[in-house]
C-alpha positions in Angstrom: 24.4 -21.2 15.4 25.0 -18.8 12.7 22.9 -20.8 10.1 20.0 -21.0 12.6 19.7 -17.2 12.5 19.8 -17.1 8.9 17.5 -19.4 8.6 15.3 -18.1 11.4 15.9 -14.5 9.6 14.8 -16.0 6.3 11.8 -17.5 7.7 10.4 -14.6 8.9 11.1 -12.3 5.6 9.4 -14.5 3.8 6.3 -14.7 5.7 5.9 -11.2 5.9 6.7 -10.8 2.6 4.2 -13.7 1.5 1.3 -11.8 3.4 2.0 -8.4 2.6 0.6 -8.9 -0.9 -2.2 -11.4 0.4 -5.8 -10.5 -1.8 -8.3 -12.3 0.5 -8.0 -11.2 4.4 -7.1 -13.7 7.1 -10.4 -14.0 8.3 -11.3 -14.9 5.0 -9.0 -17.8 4.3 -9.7 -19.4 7.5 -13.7 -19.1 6.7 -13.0 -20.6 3.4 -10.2 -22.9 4.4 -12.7 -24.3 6.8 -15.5 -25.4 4.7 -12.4 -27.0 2.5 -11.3 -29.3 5.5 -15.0 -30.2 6.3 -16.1 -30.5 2.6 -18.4 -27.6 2.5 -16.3 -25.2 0.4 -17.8 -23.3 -2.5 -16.4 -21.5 -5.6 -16.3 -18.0 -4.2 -13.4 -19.2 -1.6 -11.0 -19.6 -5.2 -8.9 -16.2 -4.2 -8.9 -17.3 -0.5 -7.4 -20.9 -1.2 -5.0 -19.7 -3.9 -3.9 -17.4 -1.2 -3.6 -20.1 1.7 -1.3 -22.0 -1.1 1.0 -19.3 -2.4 2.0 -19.2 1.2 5.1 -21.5 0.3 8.4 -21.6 2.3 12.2 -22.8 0.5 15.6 -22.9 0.5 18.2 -24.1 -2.2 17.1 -27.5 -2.0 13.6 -27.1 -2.5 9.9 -27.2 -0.2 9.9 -26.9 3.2 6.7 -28.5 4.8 7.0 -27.3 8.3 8.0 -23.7 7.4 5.4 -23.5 5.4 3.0 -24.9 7.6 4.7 -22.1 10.6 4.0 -19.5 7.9 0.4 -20.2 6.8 -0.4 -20.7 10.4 1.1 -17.5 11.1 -1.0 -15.4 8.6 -4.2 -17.4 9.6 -3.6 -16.2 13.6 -3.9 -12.5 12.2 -7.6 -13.1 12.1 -8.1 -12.7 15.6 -11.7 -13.9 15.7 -10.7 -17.1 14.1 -10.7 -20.2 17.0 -7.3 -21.9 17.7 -8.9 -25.2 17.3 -9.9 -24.1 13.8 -6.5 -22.9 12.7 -5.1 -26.0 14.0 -7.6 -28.2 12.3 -6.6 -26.4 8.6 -2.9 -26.5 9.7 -3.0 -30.0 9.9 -4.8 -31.4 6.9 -3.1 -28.2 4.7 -0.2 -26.8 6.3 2.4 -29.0 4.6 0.6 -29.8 1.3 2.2 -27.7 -1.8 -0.1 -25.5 -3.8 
C-alpha cells in the first residue's frame, strides 16, 4: 500500500513538474498532435511535438508507457476546447511511444 502512494505521489510530481515548463500551450500540442495522427502535420508544430514527447514518465528501471501515456493525456485535457475523442485518438497512436 505504501508503494502505491509513492508511486501515485511520484506520478503526479512529475507531471506537474513536466508541464510547468511546457513552451507550446495545450491547445497547441493537441492542434499539432492532430494533424500528426492524421498525416497533415507541418514544420511549425516542431516545439509542440517536442513538447508532447518530453512528457516522459520513469522509475529505477526505466520507461513507463502507461504513465506516460496518463501524463501526456493529462496536460492535453488542460486545453479545454480540445474534443475527448481527439485526445483519445493522440493518446492512443502516441501516448506510450518514447520521444
Amino acid at each position: 500500500m505504501k508503494k502505491a502512494i509513492s508511486s501515485a505521489l511520484l506520478l503526479c510530481i512529475m507531471a506537474s513538474y513536466s508541464t510547468s515548463g511546457m513552451a507550446a500551450d495545450a491547445c497547441e500540442v493537441v492542434l499539432c498532435m492532430y494533424g500528426k495522427a492524421t498525416g497533415n502535420g507541418g514544420n511549425e508544430c516542431h516545439s509542440a511535438e517536442r513538447t508532447f514527447f518530453n512528457i516522459v514518465t520513469k522509475n529505477k528501471h526505466g520507461f513507463l508507457p502507461d504513465h506516460t501515456a496518463d501524463a501526456r493525456k493529462s496536460f492535453l485535457l488542460e486545453c479545454d476546447s480540445a474534443d475527448p475523442a481527439i485526445i483519445s485518438q493522440i493518446i492512443n497512436k502516441f501516448g506510450r511511444v518514447r520521444g
